[in-house]
VEXDREN-2710 file (C-alpha; in Angstrom, 1 decimal):
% VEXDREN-2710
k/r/px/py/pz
1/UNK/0.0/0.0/0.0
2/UNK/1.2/3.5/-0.9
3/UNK/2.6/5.0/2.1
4/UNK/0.8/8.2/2.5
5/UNK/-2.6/6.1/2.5
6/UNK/-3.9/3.9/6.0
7/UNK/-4.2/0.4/6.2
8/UNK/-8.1/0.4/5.7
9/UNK/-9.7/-2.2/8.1
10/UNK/-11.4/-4.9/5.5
11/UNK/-15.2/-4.1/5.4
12/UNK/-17.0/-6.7/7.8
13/UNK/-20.2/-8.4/7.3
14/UNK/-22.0/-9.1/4.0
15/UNK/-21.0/-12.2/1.6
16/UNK/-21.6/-10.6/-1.9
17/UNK/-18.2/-9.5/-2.6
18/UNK/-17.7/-7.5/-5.7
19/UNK/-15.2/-8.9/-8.0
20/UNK/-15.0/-6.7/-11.0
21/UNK/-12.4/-4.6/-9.4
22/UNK/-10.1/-7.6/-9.5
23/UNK/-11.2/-8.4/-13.0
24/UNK/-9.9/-4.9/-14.5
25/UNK/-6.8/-5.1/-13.3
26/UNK/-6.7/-9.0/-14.8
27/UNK/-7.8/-6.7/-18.3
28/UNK/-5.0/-4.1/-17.4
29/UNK/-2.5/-7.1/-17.1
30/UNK/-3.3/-8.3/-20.3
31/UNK/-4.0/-5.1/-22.4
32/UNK/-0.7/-3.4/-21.4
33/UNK/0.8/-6.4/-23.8
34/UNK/4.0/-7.3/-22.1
35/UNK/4.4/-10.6/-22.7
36/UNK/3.9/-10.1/-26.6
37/UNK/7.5/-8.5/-26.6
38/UNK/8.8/-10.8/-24.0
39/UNK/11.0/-13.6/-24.4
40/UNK/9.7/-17.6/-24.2
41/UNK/11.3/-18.1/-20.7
42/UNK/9.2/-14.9/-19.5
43/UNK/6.3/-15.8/-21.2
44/UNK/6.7/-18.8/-18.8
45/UNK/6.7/-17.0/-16.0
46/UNK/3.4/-15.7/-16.6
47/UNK/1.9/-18.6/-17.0
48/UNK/3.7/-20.2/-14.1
49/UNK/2.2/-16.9/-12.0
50/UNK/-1.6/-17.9/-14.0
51/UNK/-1.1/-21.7/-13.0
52/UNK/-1.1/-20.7/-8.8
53/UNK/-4.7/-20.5/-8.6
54/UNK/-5.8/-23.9/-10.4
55/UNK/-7.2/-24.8/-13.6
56/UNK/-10.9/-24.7/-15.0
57/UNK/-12.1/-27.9/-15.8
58/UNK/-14.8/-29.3/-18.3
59/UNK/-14.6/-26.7/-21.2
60/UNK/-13.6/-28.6/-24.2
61/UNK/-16.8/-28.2/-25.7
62/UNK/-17.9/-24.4/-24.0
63/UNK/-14.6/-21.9/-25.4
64/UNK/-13.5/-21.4/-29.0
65/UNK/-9.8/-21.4/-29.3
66/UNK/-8.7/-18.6/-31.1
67/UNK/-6.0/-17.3/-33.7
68/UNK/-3.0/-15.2/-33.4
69/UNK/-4.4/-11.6/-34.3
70/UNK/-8.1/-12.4/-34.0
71/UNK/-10.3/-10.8/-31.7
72/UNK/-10.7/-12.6/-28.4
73/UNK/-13.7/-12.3/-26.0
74/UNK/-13.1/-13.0/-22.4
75/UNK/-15.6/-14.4/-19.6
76/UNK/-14.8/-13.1/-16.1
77/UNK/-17.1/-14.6/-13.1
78/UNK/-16.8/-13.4/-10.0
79/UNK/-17.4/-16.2/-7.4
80/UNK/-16.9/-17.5/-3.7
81/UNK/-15.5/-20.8/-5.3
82/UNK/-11.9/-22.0/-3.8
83/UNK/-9.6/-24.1/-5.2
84/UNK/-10.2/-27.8/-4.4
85/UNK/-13.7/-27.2/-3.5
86/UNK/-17.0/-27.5/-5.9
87/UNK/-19.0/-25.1/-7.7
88/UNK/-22.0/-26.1/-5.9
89/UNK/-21.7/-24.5/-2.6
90/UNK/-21.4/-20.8/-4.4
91/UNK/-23.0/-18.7/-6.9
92/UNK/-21.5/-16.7/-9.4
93/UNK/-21.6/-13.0/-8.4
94/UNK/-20.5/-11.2/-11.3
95/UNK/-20.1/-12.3/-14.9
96/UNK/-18.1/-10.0/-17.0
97/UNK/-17.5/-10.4/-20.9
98/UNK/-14.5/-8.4/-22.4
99/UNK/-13.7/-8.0/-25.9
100/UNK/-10.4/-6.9/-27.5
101/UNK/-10.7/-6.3/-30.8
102/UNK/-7.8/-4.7/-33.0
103/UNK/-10.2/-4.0/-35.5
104/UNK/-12.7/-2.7/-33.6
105/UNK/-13.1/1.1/-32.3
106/UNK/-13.0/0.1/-28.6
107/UNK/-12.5/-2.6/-26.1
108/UNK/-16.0/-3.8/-25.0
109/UNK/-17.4/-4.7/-21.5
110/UNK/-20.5/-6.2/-20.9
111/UNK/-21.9/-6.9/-17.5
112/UNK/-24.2/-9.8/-17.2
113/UNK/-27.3/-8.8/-14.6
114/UNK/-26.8/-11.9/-12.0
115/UNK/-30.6/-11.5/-11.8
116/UNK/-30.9/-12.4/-15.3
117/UNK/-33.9/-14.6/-15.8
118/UNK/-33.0/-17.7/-17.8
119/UNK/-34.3/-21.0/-18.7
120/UNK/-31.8/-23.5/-19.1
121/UNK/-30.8/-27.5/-18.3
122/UNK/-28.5/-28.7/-15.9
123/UNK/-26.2/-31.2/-16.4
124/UNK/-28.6/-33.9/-15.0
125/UNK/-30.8/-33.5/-17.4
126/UNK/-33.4/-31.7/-15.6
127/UNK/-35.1/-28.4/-17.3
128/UNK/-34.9/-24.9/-15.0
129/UNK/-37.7/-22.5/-16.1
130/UNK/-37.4/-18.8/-15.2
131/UNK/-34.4/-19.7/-12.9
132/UNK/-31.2/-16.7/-12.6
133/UNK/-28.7/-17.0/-14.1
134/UNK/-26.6/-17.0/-11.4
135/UNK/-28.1/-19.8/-10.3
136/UNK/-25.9/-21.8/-13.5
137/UNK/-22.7/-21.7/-11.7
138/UNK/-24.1/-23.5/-8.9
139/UNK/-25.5/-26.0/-10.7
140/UNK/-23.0/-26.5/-13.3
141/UNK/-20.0/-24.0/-12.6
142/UNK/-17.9/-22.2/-15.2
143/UNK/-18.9/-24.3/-18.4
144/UNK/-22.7/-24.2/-17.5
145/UNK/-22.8/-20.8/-17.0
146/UNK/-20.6/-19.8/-20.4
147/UNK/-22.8/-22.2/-22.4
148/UNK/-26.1/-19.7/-21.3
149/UNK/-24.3/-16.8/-21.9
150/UNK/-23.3/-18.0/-25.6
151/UNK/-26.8/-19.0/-26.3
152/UNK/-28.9/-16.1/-25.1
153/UNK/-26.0/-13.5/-27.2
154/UNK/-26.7/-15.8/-30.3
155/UNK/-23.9/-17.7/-30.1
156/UNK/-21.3/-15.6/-29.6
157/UNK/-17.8/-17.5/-28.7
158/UNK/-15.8/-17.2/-25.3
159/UNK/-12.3/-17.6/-25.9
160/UNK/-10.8/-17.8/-22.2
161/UNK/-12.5/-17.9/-18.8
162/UNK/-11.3/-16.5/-15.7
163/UNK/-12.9/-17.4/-12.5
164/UNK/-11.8/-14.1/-9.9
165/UNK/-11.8/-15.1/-5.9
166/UNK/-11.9/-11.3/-4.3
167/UNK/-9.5/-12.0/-1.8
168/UNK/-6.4/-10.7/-4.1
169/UNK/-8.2/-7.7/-4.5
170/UNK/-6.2/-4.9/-2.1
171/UNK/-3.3/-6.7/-2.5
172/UNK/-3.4/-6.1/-6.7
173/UNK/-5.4/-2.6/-6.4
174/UNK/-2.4/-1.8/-4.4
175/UNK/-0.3/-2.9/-6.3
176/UNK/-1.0/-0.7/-9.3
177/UNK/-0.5/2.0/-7.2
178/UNK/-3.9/2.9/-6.4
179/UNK/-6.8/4.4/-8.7
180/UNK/-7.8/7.4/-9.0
181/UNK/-11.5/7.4/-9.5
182/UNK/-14.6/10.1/-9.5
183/UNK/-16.6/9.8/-6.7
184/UNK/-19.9/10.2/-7.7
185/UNK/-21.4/10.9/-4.3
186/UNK/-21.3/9.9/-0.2
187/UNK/-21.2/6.3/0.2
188/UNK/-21.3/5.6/3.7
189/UNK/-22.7/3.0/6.0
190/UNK/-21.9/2.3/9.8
191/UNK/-23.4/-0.9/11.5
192/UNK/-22.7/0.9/14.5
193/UNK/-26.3/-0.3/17.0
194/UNK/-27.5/-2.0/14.1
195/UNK/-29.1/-5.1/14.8
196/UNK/-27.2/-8.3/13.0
197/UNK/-30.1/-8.3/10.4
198/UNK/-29.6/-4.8/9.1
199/UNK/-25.3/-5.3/8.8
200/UNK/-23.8/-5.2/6.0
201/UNK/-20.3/-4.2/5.1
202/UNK/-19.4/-0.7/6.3
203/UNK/-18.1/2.0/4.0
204/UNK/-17.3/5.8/4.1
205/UNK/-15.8/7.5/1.2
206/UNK/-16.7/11.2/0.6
207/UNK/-18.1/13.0/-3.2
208/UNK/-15.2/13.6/-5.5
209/UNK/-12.1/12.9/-7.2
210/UNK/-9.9/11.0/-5.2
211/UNK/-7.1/8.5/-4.5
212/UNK/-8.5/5.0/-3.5
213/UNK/-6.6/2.4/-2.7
214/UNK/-7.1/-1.4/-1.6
215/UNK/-9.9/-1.8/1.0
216/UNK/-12.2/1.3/-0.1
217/UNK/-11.5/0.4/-3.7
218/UNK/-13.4/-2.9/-3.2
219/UNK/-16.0/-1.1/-0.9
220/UNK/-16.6/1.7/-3.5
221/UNK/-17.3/-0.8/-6.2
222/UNK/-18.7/-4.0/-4.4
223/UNK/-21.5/-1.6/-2.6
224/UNK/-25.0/-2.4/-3.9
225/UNK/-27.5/-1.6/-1.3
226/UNK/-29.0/1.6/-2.0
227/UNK/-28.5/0.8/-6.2
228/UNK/-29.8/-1.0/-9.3
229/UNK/-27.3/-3.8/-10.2
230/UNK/-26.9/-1.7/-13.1
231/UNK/-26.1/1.2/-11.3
232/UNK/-23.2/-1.1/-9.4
233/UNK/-22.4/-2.3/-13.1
234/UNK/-22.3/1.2/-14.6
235/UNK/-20.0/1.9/-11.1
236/UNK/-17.7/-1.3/-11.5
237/UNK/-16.9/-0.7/-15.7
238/UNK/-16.0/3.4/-14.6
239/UNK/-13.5/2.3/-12.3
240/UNK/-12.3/-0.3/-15.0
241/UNK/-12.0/2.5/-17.0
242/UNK/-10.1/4.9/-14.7
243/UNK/-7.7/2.1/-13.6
244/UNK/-6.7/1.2/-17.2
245/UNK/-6.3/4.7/-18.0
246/UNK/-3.8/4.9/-15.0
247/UNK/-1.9/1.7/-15.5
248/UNK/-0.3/1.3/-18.8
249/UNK/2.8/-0.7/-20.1
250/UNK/5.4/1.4/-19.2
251/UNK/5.0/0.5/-15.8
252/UNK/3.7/-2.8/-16.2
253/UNK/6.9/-3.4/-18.1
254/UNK/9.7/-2.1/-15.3
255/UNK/8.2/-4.7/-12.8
256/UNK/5.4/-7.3/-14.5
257/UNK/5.5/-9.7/-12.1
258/UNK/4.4/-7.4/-9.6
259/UNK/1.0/-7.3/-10.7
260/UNK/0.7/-11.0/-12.1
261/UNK/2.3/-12.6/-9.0
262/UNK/-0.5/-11.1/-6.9
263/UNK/-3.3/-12.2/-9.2
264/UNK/-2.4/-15.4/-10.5
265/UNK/-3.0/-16.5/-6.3
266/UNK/-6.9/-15.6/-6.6
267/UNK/-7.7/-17.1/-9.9
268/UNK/-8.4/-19.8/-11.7
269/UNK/-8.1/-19.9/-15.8
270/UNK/-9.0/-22.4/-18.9
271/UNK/-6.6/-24.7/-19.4
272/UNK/-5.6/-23.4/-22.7
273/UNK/-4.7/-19.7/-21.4
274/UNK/-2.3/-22.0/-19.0
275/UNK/0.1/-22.7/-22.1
276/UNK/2.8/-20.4/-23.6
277/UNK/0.9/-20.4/-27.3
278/UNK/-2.5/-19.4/-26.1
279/UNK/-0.7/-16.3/-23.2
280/UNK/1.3/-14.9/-26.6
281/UNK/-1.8/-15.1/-29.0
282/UNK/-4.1/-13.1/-26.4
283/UNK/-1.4/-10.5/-25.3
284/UNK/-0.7/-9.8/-28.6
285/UNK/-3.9/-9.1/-29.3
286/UNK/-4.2/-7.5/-26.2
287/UNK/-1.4/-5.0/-27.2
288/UNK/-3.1/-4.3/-30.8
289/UNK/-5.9/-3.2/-28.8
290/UNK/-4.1/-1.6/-25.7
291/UNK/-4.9/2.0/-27.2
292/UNK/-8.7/1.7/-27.6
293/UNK/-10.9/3.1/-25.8
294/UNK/-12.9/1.1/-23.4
295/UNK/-16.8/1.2/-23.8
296/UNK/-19.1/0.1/-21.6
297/UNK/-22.3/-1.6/-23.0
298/UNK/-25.2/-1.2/-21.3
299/UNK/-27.6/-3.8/-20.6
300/UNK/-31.8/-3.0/-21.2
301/UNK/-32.8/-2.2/-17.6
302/UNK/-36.4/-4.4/-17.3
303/UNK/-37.8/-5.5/-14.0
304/UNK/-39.9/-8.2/-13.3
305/UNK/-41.6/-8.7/-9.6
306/UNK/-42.5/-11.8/-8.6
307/UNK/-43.6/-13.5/-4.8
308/UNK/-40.2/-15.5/-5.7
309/UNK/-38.3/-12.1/-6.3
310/UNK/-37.3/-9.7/-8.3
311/UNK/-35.8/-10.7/-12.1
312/UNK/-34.3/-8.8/-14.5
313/UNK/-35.9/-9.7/-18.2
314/UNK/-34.3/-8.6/-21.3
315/UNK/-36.5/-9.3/-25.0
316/UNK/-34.5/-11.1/-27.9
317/UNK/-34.6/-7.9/-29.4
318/UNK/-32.9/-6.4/-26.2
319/UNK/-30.7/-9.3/-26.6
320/UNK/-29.9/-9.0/-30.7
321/UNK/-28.8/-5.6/-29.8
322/UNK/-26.6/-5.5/-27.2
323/UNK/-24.7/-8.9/-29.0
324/UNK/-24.6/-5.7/-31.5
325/UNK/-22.9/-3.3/-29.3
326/UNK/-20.9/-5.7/-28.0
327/UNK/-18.9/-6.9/-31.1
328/UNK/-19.3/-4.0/-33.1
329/UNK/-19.1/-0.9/-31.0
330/UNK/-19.8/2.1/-33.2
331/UNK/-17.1/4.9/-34.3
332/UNK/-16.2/8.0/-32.0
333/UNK/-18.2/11.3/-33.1
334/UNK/-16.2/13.1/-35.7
335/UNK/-14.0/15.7/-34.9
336/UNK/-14.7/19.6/-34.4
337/UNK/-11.8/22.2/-34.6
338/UNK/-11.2/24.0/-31.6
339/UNK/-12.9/27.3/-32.0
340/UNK/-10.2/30.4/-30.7
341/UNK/-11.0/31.3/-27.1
342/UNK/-13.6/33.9/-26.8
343/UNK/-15.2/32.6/-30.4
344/UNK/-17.8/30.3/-30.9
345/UNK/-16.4/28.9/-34.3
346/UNK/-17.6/25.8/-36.3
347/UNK/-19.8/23.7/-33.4
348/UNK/-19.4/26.0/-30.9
349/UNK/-23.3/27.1/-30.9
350/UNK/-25.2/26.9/-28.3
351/UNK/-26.8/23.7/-27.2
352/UNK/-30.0/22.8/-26.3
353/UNK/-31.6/23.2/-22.9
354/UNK/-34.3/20.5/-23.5
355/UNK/-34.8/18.9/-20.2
356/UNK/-33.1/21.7/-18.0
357/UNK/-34.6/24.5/-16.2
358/UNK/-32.8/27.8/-14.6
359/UNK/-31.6/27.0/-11.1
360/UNK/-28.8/29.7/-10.7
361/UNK/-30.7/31.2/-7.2
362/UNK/-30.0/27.4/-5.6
363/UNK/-26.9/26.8/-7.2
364/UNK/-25.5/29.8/-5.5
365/UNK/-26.9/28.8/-2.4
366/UNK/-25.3/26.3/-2.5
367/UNK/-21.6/27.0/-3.5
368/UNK/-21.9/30.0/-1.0
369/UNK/-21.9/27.0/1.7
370/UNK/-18.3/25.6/0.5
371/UNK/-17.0/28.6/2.2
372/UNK/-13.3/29.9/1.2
373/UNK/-11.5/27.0/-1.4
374/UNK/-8.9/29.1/-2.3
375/UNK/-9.4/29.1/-5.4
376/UNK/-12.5/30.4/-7.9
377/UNK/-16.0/28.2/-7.1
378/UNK/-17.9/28.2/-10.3
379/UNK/-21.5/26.3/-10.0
380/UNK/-24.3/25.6/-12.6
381/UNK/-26.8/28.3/-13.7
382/UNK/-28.7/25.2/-15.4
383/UNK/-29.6/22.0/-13.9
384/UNK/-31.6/18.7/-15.4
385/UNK/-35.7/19.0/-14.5
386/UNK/-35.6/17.1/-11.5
387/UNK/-32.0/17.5/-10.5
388/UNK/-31.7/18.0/-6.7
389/UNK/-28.7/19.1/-4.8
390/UNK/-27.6/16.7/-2.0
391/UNK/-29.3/17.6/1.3
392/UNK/-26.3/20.0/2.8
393/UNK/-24.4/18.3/5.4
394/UNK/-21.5/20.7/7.3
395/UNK/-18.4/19.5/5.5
396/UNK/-19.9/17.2/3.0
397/UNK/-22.5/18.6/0.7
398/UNK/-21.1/21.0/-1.1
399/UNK/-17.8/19.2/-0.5
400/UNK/-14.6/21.5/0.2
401/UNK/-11.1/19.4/0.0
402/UNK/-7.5/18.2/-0.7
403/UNK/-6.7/16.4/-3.5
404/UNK/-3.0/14.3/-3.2
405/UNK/-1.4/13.9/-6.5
406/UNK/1.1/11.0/-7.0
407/UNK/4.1/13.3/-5.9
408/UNK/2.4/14.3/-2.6
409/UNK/1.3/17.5/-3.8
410/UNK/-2.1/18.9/-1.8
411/UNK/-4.2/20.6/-4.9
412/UNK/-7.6/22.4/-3.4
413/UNK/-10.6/21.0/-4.6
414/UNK/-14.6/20.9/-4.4
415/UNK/-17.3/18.8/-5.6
416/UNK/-21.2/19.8/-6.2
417/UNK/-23.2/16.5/-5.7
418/UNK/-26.6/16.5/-7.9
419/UNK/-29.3/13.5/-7.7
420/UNK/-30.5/13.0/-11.2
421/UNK/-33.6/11.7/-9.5
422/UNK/-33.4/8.3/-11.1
423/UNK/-32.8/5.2/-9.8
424/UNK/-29.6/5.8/-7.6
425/UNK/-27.7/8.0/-10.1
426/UNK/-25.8/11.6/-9.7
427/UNK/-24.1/13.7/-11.7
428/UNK/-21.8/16.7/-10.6
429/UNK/-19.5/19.5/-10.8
430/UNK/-15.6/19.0/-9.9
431/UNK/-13.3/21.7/-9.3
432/UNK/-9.7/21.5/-8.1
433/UNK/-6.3/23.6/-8.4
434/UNK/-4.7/20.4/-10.0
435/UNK/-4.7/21.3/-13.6
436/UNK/-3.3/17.5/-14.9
437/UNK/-4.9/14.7/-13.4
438/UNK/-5.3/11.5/-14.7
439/UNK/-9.0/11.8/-15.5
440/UNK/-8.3/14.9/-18.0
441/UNK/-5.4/13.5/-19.6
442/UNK/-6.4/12.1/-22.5
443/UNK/-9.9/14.4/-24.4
444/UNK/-11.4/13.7/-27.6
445/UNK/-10.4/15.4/-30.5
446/UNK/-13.5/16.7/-30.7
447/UNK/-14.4/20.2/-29.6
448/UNK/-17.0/22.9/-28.4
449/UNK/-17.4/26.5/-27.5
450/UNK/-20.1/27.2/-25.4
451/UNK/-20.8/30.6/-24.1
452/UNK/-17.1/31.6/-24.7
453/UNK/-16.2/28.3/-22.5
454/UNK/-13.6/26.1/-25.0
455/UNK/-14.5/22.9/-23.6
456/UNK/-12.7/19.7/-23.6
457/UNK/-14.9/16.5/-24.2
458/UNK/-14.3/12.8/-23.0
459/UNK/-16.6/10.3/-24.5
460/UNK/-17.8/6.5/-23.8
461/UNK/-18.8/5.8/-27.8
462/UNK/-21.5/8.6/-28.8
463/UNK/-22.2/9.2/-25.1
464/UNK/-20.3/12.1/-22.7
465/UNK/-19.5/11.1/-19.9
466/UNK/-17.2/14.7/-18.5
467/UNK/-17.0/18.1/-19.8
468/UNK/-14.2/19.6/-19.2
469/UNK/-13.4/23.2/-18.7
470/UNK/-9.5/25.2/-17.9
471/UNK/-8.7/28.2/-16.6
472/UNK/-5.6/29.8/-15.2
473/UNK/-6.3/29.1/-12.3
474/UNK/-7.9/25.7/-12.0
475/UNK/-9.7/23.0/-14.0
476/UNK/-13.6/22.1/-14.3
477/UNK/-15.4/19.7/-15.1
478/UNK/-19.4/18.4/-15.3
479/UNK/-19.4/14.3/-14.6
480/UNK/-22.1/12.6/-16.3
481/UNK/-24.6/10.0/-13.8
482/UNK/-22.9/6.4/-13.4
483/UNK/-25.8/5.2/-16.2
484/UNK/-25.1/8.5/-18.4
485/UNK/-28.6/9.7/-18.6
486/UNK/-28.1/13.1/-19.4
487/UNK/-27.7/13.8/-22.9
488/UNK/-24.9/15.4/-24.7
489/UNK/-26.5/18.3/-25.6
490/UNK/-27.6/18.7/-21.6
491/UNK/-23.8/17.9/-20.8
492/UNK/-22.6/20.8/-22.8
493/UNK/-25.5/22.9/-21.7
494/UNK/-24.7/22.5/-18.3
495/UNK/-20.8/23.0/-18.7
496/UNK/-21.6/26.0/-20.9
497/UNK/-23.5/27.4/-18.2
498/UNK/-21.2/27.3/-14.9
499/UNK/-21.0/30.7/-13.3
500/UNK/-18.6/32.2/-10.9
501/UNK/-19.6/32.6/-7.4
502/UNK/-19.3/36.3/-6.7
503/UNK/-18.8/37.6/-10.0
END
């Protein structure tokens, strides 16, 4: 762990531990592309460090084994299965499907709702109607589960699987270094008087951009009881995001046994992934595709309520199109000169306001309460329709703090926490003294002007996700919700609209 951080207690209580964290830096291993330049007796090192955590059984018949350059589509399940032990005392908590594609215009990531409802046969024969899907790796582990996944995405092939166990998780997070992520708002939960029924794992991390490192990494993305699964989902790819963006070969290459050492303890892989051939096929495609962009597609959010419980039910057109998405993720938006500071210039009109309405008086209110920063506090004049600002809370909403960079440096910051008013999400306004950090590092090449604000845009596919403003003094930015449910032209709207307090 990085010196300057605590040794975070581990979160107590609750068994549904998150595993996508430990996932993305399995994808971050891979995509930085090491081994493709390394020589044989390296490459069999990594597969020596793969081989610690056993071998997946029964899946001559479940992956496709692919060729050198093709794209390859990974399966990562998150489980509570150990080593030595069977599949049926466990079920699968997250199921992850990657694609790296050279060809393609991104890396893909598809989360798999673990409340999926399926019909499907276990291996005795016997017929499970309306069952979730889940409830596969229990009955049938790894193989089971990939053969439901292939046949409800048309048939798509799964290339490797990689069964996560969570307990590597600090240990790897911190061995990256950290991640940097953006908050999106308070998560916190004591179980302090609670009665043993109303326990789950505590957490308490604060609105912003910050540093995170092991222990409230895994609470940050494993938390799920105030969400939608695909709220958590939406949560869990972001932070994949963010962590790749941090993590790339350079520094996988001065030490990459550092990372792979540490995971190759907490998983388990396909046999074939196990063998020098199959490591130097997917890490060469791996480093074709290291400089995409990763793209999250979203699965159709549909409920269905039942006395048995609640199910989340997706159409075979639903289905048809996110197979789409997934293996053919559409271009970026072309690119928009910069217009000259000051100048609107080619796209820098204004944008629509459909779905916002004036909120400057509240706004103001409400950056008045952040108190002396030390820098400039500019807020929103324009907010979405039934945006709400976090209930104040001395210290925490507005949100007045210090930022650490990697060299130690303190940068002031401040964060304006808004609830979207749909189902769990938030979207806000960032503000710090630390003109480079990671999250701003790397904008689209396309452009606006809005209002006399040159804007710098950072998109997942067609959709923004942050807005991004410079001054001389600091850096701004507008953070889409978790889900991204406010529209470009509301993104821009909203950037183009930030005021200064007092001026």
């Amino acid at each position: 762990m990085s010196p300057e951080f605590p040794n975070f207690p581990p979160p107590t209580h609750g068994r549904s531990w998150l595993r996508y964290a430990l996932a993305a830096l399995i994808v971050i291993a891979l995509t930085a592309g090491a081994t493709a330049t390394a020589g044989l007796l390296q490459v069999q090192s990594f597969v020596n460090d793969l081989k610690q955590g056993g071998t997946i059984g029964g899946l001559a018949h479940v992956i496709t084994r692919a060729q050198a350059g093709q794209a390859q589509t990974l399966l990562l399940i998150g489980s509570d299965h150990r080593a030595h032990a069977g599949a049926h005392d466990a079920r699968s908590d997250t199921m992850i499907l990657v694609r790296l594609d050279p060809d393609a215009n991104a890396t893909t990531v598809l989360s798999i709702p673990r409340d999926l409802q399926v019909t499907f046969t276990e291996p005795n024969g016997a017929v499970r109607v309306g069952a979730k899907i889940n409830e596969t790796y229990t009955d049938g582990g790894e193989a089971l589960t990939a053969k439901v996944i292939k046949r409800l995405l048309g048939g798509i092939e799964i290339n490797h699987i990689v069964n996560i166990n969570f307990k590597g998780f600090r240990e790897a997070v911190d061995a990256i270094g950290c991640v940097y992520a953006d908050v999106d708002r308070r998560y916190y939960h004591s179980n302090l008087g609670l009665p043993p029924s109303q326990q789950y794992s505590e957490i308490d991390i604060h609105a912003g951009y910050q540093k995170l490192c092991g222990a409230q990494a895994l609470a940050y993305v494993r938390f799920r009881h105030t969400d939608s699964d695909f709220v958590r989902a939406a949560r869990q790819q972001d932070f994949l995001r963010q962590a790749k963006s941090q993590y790339g070969t350079g520094r996988f290459l001065s030490d990459p046994h550092q990372l792979t050492k540490v995971l190759g303890k907490y998983v388990q892989t396909d046999k074939d992934l196990q063998s020098v051939d199959a490591l130097l096929n997917l890490a060469t495609t791996a480093a074709y595709s290291a400089g995409k962009p990763i793209r999250e597609v979203h699965f159709p959010p549909a409920y269905l309520n039942l006395k048995g419980g609640s199910y989340v039910t997706a159409t075979p057109a639903a289905l048809a199109q996110v197979r789409h998405e997934f293996l053919s993720p559409p271009p970026p938006p072309p690119a928009t000169p910069r217009a000259p500071r000051g100048h609107r210039g080619r796209g820098g009109g204004t944008p629509s306001t459909a779905g916002l309405v004036n909120a400057q008086s509240t706004g103001e209110n409400y950056a008045i309460r952040l108190g002396a920063v030390g820098f400039p506090v500019y807020y929103p004049r324009l907010l979405t329709a039934n945006g709400q600002y976090a209930p104040p809370l001395a210290g925490e909403n507005p949100r007045s703090y210090k930022i650490y960079s990697p060299d130690h440096k303190a940068y002031a910051a401040y964060r304006l926490v808004v609830s979207d008013g749909n189902d769990g999400n938030y979207y806000g306004v960032q503000g710090t003294t630390w003109k480079d950090p990671p999250i701003l590092r790397n904008p689209s090449s396309d452009h606006r002007s809005v209002h006399g604000k040159p804007l710098d845009l950072y998109y997942d596919g067609k959709r923004l996700r942050l807005v991004a403003w410079r001054t001389r003094h600091a850096v701004y930015w507008i953070s889409n919700t978790l889900q991204q449910d406010l529209t470009n032209p509301q993104m821009l709207a909203i950037a183009g609209s930030l005021r200064r307090l007092g001026g």
